[in-house]
C-alpha positions in Angstrom: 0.0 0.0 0.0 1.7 2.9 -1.2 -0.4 5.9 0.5 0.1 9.4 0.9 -2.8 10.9 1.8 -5.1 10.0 4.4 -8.2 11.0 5.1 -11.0 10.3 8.3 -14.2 11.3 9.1 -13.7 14.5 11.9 -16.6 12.3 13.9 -14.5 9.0 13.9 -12.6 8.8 16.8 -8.6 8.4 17.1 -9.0 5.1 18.9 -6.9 1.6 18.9 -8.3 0.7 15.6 -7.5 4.2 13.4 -4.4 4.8 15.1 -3.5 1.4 14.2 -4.3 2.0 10.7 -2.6 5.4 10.9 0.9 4.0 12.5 1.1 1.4 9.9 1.0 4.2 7.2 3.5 6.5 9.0 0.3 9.3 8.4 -1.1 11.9 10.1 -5.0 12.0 9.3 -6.9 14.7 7.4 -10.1 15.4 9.1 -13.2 16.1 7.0 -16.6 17.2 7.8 -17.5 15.1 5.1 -16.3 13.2 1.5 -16.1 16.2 -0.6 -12.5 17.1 0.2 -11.6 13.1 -0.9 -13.9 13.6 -4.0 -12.6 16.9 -5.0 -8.3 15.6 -4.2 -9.4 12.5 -6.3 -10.9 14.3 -9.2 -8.5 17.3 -9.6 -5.6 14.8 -10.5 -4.5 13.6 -14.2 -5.3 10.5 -13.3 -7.9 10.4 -11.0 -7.6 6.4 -10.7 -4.3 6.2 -10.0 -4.5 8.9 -7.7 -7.5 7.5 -6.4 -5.0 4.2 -5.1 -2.8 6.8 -3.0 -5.4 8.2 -1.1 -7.3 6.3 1.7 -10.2 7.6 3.0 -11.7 6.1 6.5 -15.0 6.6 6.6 -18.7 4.9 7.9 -20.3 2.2 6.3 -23.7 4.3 5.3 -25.3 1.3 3.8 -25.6 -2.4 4.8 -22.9 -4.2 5.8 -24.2 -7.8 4.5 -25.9 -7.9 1.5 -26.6 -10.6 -1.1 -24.4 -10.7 -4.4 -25.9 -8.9 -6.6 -25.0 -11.4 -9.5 -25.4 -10.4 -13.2 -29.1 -11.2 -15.0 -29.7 -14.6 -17.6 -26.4 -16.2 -16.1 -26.4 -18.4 -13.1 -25.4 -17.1 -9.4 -23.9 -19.2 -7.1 -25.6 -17.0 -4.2 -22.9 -15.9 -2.7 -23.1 -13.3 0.7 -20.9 -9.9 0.6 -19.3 -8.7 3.8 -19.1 -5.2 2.8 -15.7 -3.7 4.7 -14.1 -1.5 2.3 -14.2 -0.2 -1.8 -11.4 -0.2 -4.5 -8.0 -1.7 -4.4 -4.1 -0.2 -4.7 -2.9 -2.6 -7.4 -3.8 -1.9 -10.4 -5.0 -4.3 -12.9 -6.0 -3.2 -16.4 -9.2 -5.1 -16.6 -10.6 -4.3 -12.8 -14.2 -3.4 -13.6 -13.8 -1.0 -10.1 -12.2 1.4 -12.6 -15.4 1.9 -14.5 -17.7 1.3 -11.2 -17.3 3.8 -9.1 -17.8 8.0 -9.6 -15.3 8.9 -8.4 -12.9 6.0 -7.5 -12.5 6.1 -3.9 -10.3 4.1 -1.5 -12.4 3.5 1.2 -11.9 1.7 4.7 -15.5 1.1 6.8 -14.6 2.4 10.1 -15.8 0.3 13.1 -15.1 -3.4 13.5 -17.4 -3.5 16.5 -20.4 -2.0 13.6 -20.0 -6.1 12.2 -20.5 -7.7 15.4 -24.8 -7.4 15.5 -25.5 -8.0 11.3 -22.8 -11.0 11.7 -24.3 -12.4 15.2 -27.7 -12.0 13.1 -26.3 -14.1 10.6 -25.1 -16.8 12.4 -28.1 -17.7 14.5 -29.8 -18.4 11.7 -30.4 -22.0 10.6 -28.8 -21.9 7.1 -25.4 -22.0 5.6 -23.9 -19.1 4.4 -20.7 -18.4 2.4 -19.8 -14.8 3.0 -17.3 -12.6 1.2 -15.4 -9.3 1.5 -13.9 -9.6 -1.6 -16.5 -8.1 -4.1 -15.3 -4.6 -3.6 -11.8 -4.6 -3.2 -9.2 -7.5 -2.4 -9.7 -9.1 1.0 -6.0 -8.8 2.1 -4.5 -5.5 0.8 -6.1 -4.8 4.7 -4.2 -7.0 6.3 -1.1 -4.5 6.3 -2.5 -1.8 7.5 -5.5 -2.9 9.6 -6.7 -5.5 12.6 -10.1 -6.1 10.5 -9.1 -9.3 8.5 -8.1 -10.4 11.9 -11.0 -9.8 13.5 -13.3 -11.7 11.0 -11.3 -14.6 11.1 -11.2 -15.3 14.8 -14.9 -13.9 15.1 -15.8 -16.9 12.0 -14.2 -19.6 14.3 -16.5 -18.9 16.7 -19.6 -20.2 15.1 -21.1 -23.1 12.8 -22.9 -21.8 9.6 -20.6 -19.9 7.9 -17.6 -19.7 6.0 -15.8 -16.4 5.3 -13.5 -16.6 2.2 -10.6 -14.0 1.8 -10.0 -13.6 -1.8 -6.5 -12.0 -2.9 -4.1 -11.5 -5.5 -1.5 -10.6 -2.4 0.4 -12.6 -0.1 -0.7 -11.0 2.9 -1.2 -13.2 5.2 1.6 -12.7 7.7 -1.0 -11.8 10.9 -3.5 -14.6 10.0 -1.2 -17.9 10.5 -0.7 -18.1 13.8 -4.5 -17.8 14.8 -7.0 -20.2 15.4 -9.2 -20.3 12.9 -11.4 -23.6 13.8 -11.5 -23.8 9.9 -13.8 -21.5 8.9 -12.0 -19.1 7.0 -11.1 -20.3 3.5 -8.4 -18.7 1.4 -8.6 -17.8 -1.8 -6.3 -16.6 -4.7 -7.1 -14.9 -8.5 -5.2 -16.8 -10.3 -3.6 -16.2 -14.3 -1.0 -17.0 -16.3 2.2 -15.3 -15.7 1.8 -13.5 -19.2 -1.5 -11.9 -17.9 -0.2 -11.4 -14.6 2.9 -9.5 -16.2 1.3 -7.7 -19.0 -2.3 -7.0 -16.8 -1.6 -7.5 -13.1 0.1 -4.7 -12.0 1.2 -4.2 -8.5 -0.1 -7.6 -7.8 1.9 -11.1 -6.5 3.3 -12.9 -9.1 1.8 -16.2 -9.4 4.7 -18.4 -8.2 4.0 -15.9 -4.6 0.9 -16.6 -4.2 1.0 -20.3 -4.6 3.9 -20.5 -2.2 2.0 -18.5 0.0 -1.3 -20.8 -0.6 1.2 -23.8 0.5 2.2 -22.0 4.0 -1.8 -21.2 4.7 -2.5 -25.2 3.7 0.1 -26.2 6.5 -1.5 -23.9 9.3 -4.7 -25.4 8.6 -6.6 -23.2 6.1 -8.8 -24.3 3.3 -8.0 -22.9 -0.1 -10.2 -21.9 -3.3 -8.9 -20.7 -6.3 -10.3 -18.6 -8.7 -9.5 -18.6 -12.8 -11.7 -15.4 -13.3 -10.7 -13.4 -15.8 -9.2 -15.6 -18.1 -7.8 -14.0 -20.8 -7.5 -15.3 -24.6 -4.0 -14.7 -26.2 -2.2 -16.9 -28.7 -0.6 -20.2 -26.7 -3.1 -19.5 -24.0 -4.4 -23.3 -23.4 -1.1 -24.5 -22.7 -0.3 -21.6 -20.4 -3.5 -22.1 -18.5 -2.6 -26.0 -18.3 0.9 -25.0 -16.6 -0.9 -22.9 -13.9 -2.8 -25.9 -13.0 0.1 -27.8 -12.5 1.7 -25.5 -10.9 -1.4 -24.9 -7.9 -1.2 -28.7 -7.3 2.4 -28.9 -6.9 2.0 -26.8 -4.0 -1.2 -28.0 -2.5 -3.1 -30.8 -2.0 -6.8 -31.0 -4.2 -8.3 -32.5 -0.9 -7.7 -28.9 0.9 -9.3 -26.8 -2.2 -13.2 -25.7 -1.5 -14.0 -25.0 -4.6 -12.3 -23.7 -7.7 -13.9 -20.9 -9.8 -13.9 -20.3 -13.7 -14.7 -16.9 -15.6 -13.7 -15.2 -18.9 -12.7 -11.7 -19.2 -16.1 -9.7 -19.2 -16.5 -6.1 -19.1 -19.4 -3.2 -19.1 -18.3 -1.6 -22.5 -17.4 1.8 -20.8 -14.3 0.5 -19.2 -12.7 -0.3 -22.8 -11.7 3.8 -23.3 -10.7 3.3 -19.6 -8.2 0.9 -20.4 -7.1 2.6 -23.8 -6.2 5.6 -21.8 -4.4 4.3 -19.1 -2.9 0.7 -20.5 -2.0 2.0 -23.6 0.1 -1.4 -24.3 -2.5 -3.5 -23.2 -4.7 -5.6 -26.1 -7.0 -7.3 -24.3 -10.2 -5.0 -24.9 -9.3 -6.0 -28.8 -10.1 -9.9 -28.7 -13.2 -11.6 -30.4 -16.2 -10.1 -28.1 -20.2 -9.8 -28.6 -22.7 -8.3 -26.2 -24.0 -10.6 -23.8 -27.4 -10.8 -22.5 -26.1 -9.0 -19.7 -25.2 -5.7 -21.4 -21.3 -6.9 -21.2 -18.8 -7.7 -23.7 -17.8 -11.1 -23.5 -15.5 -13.3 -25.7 -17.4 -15.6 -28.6 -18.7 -17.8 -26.6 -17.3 -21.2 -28.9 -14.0 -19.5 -27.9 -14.7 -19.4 -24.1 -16.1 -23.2 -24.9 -13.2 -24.4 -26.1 -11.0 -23.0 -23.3 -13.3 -23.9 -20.8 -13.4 -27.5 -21.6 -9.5 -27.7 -22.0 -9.0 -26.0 -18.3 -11.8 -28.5 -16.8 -10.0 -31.2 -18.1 -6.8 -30.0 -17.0 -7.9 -29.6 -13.3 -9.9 -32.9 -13.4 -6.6 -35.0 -14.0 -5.2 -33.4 -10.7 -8.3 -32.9 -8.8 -11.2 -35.0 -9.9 -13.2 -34.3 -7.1 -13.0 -30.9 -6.6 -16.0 -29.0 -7.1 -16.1 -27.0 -10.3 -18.1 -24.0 -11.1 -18.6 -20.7 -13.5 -19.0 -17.1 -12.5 -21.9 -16.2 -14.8 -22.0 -18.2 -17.7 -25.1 -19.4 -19.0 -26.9 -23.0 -19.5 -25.3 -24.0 -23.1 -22.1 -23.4 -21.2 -22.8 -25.3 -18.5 -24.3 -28.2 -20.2 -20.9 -28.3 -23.2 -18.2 -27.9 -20.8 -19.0 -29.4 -17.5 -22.3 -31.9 -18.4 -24.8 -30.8 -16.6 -26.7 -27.3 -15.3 -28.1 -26.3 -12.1 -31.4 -25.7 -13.4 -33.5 -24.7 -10.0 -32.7 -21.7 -8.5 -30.4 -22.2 -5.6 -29.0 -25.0 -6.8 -25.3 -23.6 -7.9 -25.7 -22.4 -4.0 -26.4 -25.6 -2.4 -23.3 -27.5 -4.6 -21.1 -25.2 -3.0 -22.8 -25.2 0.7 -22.1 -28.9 1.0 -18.8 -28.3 -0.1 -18.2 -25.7 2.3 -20.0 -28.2 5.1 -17.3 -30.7 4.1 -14.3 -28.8 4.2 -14.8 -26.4 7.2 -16.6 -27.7 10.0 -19.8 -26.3 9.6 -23.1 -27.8 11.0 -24.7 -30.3 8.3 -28.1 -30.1 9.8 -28.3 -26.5 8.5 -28.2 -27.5 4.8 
């Protein structure tokens, strides 16, 4: 986290948790009445995006702090739960749909780790299974640096017996999470690409070698893993790139310790194409074969995410046959080609992945 500027609410208090946050970035706060002064420091620069990844801005949660995924319409959901904590990210990817999402990009940490102890206590009294995020917004970990909360969430998860918080990354933060007990109900999860995306796209990120290493150390303290191929990205020698990085995960881990394993092709709200022109001038991945999906996004001809699908299923299946297998939005022709079968009733994707979750991380069975 390469901050400069930090700014806090003037009503949020310099307590254990902000001056944490502020001794860790070797910053003195800037204290606003209210998020003009971010908006206006954000928008005055070149490149407000970039600048937007300097600036931190610690603020209240004004909306709820769980909330369903919102998902994207005429493509299946796997019904997944958002622990909202923060918004936007400091590396900088060229195809991060943040870039495009939010007006004006702001860097934002939820004050108030005590404000997820009532929605969260709601949440786990209630006789269901739930797998809960915090990664929909920003990367899980890029926290874990600079503040107690991914801390917090994973010893306040071990407490209970219906949920499982996953911690998605392209980092290798992990340093303050390995020695706690987490009772197995935190899994963790890494974006994972080839090393010619990762170079060419990823920037600021782990390379890939990093974060399976660092996969390997979490596997030996105990933690569950997920991985997640989402974008992937269609270049020239692609397939046997994608095969390599396959190999590569289970060299370091075992496929009995992986939850679940996620597969998604580069997809993007047709706005963010100038964005990318304009600040990855070198980058040619808005210039591949795309069509407008049903969901008002560009996505790659779909025989072409067919074929790569089915090569990358196979792949994995020859390491990890019984790992469970699913897409991030992609539709029933999909399903049906690449892995033989569709989750036609709603909820369905959902309850695959809750009984995987119920087997991997403790959690009560009778709540499925």
């Amino acid at each position: 986290m390469k901050i400069t500027r930090l700014f806090m609410d003037a009503d949020i208090p310099l307590d254990d948790e902000t001056q944490y946050i502020c001794s860790k970035l070797k910053l003195t706060p800037e204290m606003v009445s209210d998020s003009q002064a971010v908006y206006d420091a954000v928008n005055g620069a070149k490149d407000p995006i970039s600048a937007a990844k300097t600036l931190l801005y610690i603020t209240r949660n004004r909306g709820a702090v769980i909330r369903e995924c919102p998902g994207t319409s005429h493509y299946t959901c796997c019904d997944y739960t958002i622990l909202h904590t923060g918004t936007f990210c400091t590396m900088d990817c060229s195809y991060c749909i943040l870039q495009a999402y939010f007006h004006p990009p702001v860097l934002q940490y939820f004050y108030g780790l005590d404000s997820f102890v009532s929605p969260l206590d709601h949440t786990f009294s209630q006789n269901k299974i739930f797998r809960i995020g915090t990664g929909e917004y920003t990367d899980s970990l890029i926290w874990e640096k600079i503040s107690q909360g991914p801390r917090f969430l994973v010893e306040k998860f071990a407490k209970q017996s219906n949920s499982l918080l996953e911690l998605k990354t392209k980092t290798i933060n992990v340093a303050s999470l390995l020695e706690l007990d987490h009772n197995g109900k935190t899994v963790l999860a890494w974006s994972v690409n080839t090393p010619e995306v990762i170079g060419s796209e990823e920037k600021g990120t782990a390379g890939l070698a990093s974060r399976l290493e660092t996969a390997k150390r979490c596997e030996a303290k105990g933690y569950k893993l997920a991985f997640h191929f989402d974008p992937l990205v269609i270049y020239p020698g692609c397939e046997e790139d994608y095969k390599k990085v396959v190999h590569s995960i289970f060299s370091h881990v075992r496929p009995d310790n992986v939850v679940w394993i996620s597969i998604g092709s580069f997809r993007f709200m047709p706005q963010l194409k100038s964005v990318i022109e304009n600040r990855f001038p070198s980058s040619t991945i808005p210039y591949g074969e795309f069509i407008l999906g049903l969901d008002n996004k560009m996505r790659y001809f779909k025989p072409l995410r067919i074929h790569l699908y089915k090569i990358l299923i196979d792949t994995i299946r020859e390491y990890a046959p019984n790992v469970v297998l699913y897409f991030c939005m992609e539709d029933e022709e999909v399903w049906e080609k690449c892995m033989g079968y569709f989750s036609k009733k709603e909820g369905e994707l959902g309850h695959l992945l809750d009984k995987s979750a119920v087997a991997h991380c403790k959690l009560n069975p009778s709540f499925l």
